[in-house]
C-alpha positions in Angstrom: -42.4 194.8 200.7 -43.9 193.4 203.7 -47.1 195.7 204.9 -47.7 195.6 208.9 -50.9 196.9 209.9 -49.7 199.7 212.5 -52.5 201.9 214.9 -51.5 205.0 216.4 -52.3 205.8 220.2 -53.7 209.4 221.0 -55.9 211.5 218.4 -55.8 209.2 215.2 -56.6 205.5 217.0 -58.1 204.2 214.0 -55.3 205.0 211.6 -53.5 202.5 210.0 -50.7 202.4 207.8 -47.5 199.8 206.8 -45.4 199.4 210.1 -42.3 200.0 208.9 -38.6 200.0 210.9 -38.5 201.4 214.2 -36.3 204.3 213.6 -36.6 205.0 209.7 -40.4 204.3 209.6 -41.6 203.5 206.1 -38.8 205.8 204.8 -36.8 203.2 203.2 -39.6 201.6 201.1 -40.5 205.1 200.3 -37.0 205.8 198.7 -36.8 202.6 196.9 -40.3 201.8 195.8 -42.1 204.7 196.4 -44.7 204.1 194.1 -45.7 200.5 194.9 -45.8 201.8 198.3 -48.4 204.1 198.0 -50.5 201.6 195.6 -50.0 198.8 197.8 -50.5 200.5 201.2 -53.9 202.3 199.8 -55.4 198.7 198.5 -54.3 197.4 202.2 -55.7 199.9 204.7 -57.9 202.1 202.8 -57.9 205.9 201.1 -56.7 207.2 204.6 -53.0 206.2 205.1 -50.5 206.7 208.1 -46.8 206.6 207.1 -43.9 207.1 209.3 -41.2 208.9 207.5 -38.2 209.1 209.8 -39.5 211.6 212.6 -42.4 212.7 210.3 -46.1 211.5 210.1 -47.5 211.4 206.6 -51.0 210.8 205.2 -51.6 209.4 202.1 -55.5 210.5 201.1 -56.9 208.9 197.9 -60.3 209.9 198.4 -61.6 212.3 196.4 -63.6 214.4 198.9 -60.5 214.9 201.0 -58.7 216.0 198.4 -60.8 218.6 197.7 -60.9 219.8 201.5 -56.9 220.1 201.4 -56.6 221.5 198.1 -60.0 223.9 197.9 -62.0 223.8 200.4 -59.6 224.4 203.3 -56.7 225.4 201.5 -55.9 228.1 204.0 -54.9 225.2 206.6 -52.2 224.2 204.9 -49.0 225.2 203.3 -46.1 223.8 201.0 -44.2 222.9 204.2 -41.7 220.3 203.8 -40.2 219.4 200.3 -41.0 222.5 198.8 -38.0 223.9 200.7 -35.9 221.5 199.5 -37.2 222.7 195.8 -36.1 226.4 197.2 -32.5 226.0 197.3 -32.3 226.2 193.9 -36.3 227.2 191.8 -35.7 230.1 194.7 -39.2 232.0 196.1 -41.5 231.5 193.5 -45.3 230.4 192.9 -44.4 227.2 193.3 -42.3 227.5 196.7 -44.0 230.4 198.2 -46.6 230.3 201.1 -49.2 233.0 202.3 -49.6 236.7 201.2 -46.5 236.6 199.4 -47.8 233.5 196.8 -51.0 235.7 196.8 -48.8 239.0 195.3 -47.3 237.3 192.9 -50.2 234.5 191.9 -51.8 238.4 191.3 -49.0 240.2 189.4 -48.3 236.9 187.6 -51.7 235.3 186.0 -52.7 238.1 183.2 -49.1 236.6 181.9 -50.7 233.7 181.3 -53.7 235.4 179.7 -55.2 233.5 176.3 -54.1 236.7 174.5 -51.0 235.8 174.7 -51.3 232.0 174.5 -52.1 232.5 170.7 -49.1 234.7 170.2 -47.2 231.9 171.7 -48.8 229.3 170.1 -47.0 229.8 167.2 -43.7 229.8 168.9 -44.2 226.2 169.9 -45.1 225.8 166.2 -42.1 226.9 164.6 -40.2 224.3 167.4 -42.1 221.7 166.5 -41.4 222.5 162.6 -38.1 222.2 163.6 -38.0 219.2 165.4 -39.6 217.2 162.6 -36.5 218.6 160.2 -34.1 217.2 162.9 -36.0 213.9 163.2 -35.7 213.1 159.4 -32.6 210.7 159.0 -32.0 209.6 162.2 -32.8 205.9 162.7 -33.8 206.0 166.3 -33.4 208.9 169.0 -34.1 208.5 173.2 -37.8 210.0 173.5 -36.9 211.7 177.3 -34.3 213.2 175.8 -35.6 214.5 172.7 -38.4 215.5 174.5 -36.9 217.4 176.7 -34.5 219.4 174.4 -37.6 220.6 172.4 -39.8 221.6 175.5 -36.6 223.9 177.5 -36.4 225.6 173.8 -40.2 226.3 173.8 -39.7 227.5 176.9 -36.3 229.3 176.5 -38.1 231.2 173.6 -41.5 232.0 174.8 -39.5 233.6 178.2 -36.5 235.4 176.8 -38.4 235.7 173.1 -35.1 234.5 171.5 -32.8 231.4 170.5 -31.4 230.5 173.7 -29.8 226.8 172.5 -26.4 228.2 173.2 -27.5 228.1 176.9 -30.0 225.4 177.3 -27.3 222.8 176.6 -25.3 223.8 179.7 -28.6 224.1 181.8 -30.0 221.1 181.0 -27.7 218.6 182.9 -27.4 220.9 185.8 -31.1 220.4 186.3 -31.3 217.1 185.6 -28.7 216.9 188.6 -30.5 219.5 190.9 -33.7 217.6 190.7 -31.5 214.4 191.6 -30.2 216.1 194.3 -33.7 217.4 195.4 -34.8 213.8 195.9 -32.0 212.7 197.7 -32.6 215.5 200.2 -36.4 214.9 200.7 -35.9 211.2 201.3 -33.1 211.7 203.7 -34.1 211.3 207.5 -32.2 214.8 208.4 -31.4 216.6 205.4 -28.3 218.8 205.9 -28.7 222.3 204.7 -26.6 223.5 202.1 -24.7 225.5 203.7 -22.6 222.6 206.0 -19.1 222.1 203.9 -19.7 218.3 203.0 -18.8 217.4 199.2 -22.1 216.6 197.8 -23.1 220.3 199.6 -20.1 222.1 197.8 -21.3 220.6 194.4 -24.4 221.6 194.9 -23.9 224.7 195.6 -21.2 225.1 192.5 -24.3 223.9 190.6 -26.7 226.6 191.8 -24.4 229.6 191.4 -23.8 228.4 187.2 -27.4 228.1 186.9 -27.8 231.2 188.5 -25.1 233.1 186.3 -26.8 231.2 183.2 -30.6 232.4 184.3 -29.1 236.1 185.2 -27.0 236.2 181.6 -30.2 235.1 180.1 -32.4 237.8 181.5 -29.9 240.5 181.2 -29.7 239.9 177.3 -33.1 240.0 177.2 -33.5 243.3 178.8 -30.4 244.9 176.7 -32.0 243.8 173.3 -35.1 245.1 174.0 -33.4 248.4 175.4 -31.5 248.6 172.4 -34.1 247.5 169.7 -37.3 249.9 170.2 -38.8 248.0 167.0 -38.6 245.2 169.0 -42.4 244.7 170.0 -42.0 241.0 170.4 -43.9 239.4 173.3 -42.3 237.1 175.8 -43.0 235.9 179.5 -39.9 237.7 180.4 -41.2 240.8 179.3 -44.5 240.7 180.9 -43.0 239.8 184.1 -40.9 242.4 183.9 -43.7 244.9 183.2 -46.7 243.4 185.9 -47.5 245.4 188.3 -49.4 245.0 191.0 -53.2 246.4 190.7 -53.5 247.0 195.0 -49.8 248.6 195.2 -48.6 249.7 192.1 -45.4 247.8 192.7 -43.2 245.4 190.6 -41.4 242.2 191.0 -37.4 242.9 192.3 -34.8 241.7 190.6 -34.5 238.8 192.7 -38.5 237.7 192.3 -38.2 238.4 188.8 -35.0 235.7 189.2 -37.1 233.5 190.9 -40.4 233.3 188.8 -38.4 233.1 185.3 -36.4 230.0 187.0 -39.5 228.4 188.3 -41.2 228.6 184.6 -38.2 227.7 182.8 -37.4 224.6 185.0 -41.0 223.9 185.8 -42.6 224.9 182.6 -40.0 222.4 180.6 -39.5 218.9 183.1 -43.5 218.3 183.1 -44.1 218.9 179.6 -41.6 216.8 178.6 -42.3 214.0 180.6 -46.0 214.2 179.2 -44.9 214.6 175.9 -42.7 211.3 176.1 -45.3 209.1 177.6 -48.0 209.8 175.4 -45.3 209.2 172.3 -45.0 205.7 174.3 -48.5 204.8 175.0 -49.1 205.8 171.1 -46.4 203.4 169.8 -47.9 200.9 172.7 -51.2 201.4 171.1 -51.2 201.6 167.1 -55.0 201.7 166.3 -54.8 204.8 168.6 -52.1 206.4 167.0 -53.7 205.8 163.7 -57.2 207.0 164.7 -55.5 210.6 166.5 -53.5 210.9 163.3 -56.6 210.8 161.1 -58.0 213.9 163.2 -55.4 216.2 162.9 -55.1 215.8 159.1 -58.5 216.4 158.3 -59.3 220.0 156.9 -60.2 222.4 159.8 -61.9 225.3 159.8 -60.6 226.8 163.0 -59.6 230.7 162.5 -55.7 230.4 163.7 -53.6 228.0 165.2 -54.5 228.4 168.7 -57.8 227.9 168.0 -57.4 224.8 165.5 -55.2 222.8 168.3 -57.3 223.5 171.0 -60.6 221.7 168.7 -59.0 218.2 168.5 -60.8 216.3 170.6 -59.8 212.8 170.5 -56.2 214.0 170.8 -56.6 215.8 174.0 -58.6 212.6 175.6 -55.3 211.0 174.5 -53.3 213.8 176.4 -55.6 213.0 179.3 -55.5 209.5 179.5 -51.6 209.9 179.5 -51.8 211.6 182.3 -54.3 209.6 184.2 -52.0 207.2 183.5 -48.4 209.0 184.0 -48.8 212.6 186.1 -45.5 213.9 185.4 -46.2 215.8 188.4 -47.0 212.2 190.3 -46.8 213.6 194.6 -47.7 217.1 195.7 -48.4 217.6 199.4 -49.0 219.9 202.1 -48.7 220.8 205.7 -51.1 221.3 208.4 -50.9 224.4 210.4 -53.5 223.8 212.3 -56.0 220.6 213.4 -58.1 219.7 210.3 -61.1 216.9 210.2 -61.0 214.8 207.1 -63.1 211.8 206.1 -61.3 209.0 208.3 -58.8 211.2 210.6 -58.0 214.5 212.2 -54.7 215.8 210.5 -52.6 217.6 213.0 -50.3 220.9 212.9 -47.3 220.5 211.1 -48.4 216.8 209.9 -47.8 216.2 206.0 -50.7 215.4 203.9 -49.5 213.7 200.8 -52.0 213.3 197.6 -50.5 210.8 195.2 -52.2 211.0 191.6 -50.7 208.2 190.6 -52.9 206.4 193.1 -55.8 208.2 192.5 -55.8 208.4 188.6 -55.6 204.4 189.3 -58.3 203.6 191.8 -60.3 200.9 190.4 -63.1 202.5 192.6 -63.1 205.4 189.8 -61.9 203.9 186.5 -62.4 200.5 185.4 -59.2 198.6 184.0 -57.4 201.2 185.6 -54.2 200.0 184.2 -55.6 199.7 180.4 -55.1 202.4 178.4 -58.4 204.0 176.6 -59.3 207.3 176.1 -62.5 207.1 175.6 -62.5 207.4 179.4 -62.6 211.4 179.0 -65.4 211.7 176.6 -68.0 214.7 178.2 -70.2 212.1 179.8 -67.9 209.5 180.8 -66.0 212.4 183.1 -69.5 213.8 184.2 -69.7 210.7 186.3 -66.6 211.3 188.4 -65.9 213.1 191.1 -63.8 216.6 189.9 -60.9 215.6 192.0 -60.6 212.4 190.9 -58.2 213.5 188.0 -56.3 216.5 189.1 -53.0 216.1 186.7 -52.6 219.8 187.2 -53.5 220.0 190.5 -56.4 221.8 192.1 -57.9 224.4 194.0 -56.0 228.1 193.7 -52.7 225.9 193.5 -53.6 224.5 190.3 -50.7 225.2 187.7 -50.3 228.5 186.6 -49.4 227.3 183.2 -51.7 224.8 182.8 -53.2 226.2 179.7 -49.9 226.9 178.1 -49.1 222.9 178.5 -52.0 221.8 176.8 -51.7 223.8 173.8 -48.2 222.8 173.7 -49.2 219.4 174.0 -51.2 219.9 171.3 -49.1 221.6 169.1 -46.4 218.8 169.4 -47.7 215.5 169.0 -50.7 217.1 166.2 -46.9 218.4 164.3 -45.3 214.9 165.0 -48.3 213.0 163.8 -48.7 214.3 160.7 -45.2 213.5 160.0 -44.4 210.5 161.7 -45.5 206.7 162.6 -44.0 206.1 166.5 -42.5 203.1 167.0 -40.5 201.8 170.3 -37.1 199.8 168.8 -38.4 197.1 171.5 -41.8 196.7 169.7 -45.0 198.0 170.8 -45.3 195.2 173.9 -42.0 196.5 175.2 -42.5 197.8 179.4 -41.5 201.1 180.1 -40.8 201.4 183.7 -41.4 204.9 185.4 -38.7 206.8 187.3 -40.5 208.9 190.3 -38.3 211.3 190.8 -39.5 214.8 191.9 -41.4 214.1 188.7 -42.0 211.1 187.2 -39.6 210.5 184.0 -39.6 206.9 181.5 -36.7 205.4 183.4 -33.3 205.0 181.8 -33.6 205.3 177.7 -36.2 204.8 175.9 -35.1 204.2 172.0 -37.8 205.2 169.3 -38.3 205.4 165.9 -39.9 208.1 164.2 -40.6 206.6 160.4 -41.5 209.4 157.7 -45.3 208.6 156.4 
């Protein structure tokens, strides 16, 4: 990939970013390479980047202090804008999509969900799972980690929403996702995506593939709602529940059917790709990395004095540094970006209405400028007073700002919960030995590419 320096005229004359072609812009290596791209175009021109995407301008900002501006300070500038409407068509008007005093209703209705009283409770839902998975994995010789991965974290998820086996379903809804997150990409890389609603073939299939995981989401909540009509023991505590019952403490109003829709889809599609994808790198970078493995093992089978199993995963330390430096190294959630709705001074430029500010952590979390041997694995990086000496949004796997994942909480303990379970069970092992190169897939998030075979040997 050839990188051309390329100055803009007008407001932004010191700007500079890869050239491009004179009609897509820098779209093409963006669709093909994206992340070697952004790397490459950062270490070129700087942590201010101008990219031409077909009719759009794009900044890539790796530093730190704008970060913050775009995602705290003046977070009122900006909105989702483009890409998130392509996540619409199908995750519908959730937290995720939604913009303004709309996000701001639900962010309200929806966060005491997410309260730590009910973490514990399901805590132990993401126990029994992993209890499970461990039962499943004795036997088998080798099994694809994405894919395992993934099949426990949409039952995790599938449970602690409906608060019930859900397998039946998740088999069917799996794929489809898989397919709609495909098709998500191909739209946001295309120069002028199509709506939905123009008859071509790849439209019509989309749209066949919305309306079954629509039936499948709707089946699944209604269900719900009839066993817990019809049960009035049934006291058991799930998201769908609490969604169902938050109400709003300025109006006194609940979430319609179709926002109730629309937040249970965004948590059972969000709340199970990112996890997953997490869970299977840090599996890989523990096989890549033995004396690791061994010393995290060692932790989590010593005696521990912690009062319940909330509290006791939450207390391994070296484990979650692990977690961390797996997502330093892998975000599963690898782009987010925003748009500018009105003219906003950052370190290098002035970001215009209706630009696109893009903030890549997989740049970032790889700056040499903010961690040494960037591409070495070590988790001692995250010790207290090793991440006292970086900037806060230098590492923002979750995001940042009043953005920041909802369920960011709820991820770690399951992260927790899983690989402590797995540990105690199993030595990892890739089939290709521990030197073997996993290549990332960035996707809308960033999955192992192709399979990845592993073996999980009884210890």
């Amino acid at each position: 990939m050839e990188l051309h320096t390329s100055r803009t005229n007008g407001p932004n004359p010191g700007a500079a970013g890869p050239k491009g072609h004179w009609f897509f812009g820098n779209l093409l290596d963006r669709r093909r390479r994206p992340l070697e791209l952004y790397a490459d175009s950062t270490r070129v021109y700087g942590k201010t980047v101008r990219f031409r995407m077909g009719p759009k301008t794009v900044w890539l900002l790796s530093n730190p202090v704008d970060v913050q501006l775009v995602l705290h300070d003046q977070a009122k500038k900006f909105v989702k804008g483009y890409g998130y409407d392509i996540l619409e068509i199908f995750l519908g008007r959730g937290l995720l999509t939604s913009d303004g005093s709309f996000w701001h209703r639900q962010r309200r209705l929806i966060q005491p969900v997410f309260h730590r009283s009910n973490l514990v409770g399901f805590a132990q839902v993401m126990q029994d799972e992993a209890d499970a998975l461990v039962l499943r994995l004795r036997g088998q010789v080798e099994v694809d980690v994405t894919t395992t991965m993934l099949k426990l974290t949409m039952e995790i998820v599938g449970k602690t929403l409906f608060g019930t086996n859900v397998s039946d379903h998740t088999s069917e809804v799996s794929p489809i996702i898989s397919e709609l997150i495909e098709d998500a990409n191909r739209r946001l890389l295309s120069v002028v995506p199509l709506p939905v609603s123009v008859p071509l073939p790849r439209n019509l299939r989309t749209r066949r593939l919305i309306e079954r995981l629509d039936g499948l989401m709707s089946k699944m909540i209604e269900e719900r709602r009839n066993q817990k009509e019809n049960d009035p023991k049934d006291k058991g505590i799930d998201l769908l529940s609490l969604l169902i019952a938050a109400t709003d403490d300025q109006t006194n109003e609940r979430m319609t059917d179709r926002q109730l829709r629309d937040e249970a889809m965004t948590i059972f599609v969000a709340g199970h790709e990112t996890t997953a994808n997490a869970l299977a790198w840090t599996l890989i970078l523990l096989a890549q990395h033995p004396e690791v493995q061994t010393r995290a093992r060692e932790e989590v089978q010593k005696p521990n004095a912690a009062p319940g199993l909330f509290e006791r995963v939450l207390s391994y330390e070296y484990l979650g540094r692990v977690i961390d430096e797996s997502m330093r190294m892998y975000p599963p959630a690898w782009v987010v970006s925003r748009q500018s709705t009105e003219p906003v001074a950052l370190s290098q430029t002035v970001v215009h209405p209706d630009e696109i500010v893009a903030i890549s952590s997989w740049v970032l979390h790889r700056d040499p400028d903010f961690w040494k041997d960037p591409q070495t694995f070590d988790p001692e990086r995250f010790t207290a007073d090793e991440c006292a000496k970086r900037h806060k949004y230098s590492y923002i796997p979750f995001g940042a700002g009043p953005r920041q994942c909802i369920g960011t909480q709820f991820a770690r303990v399951e992260l927790l919960t899983v690989l402590s379970t797995l540990l105690r069970n199993y030595r990892f092992e890739l089939s290709g030995g521990s030197q073997q190169k996993i290549e990332p897939h960035p996707l809308v998030t960033l999955r192992p590419r192709g399979r990845v075979p592993m073996k999980f040997i009884p210890i």
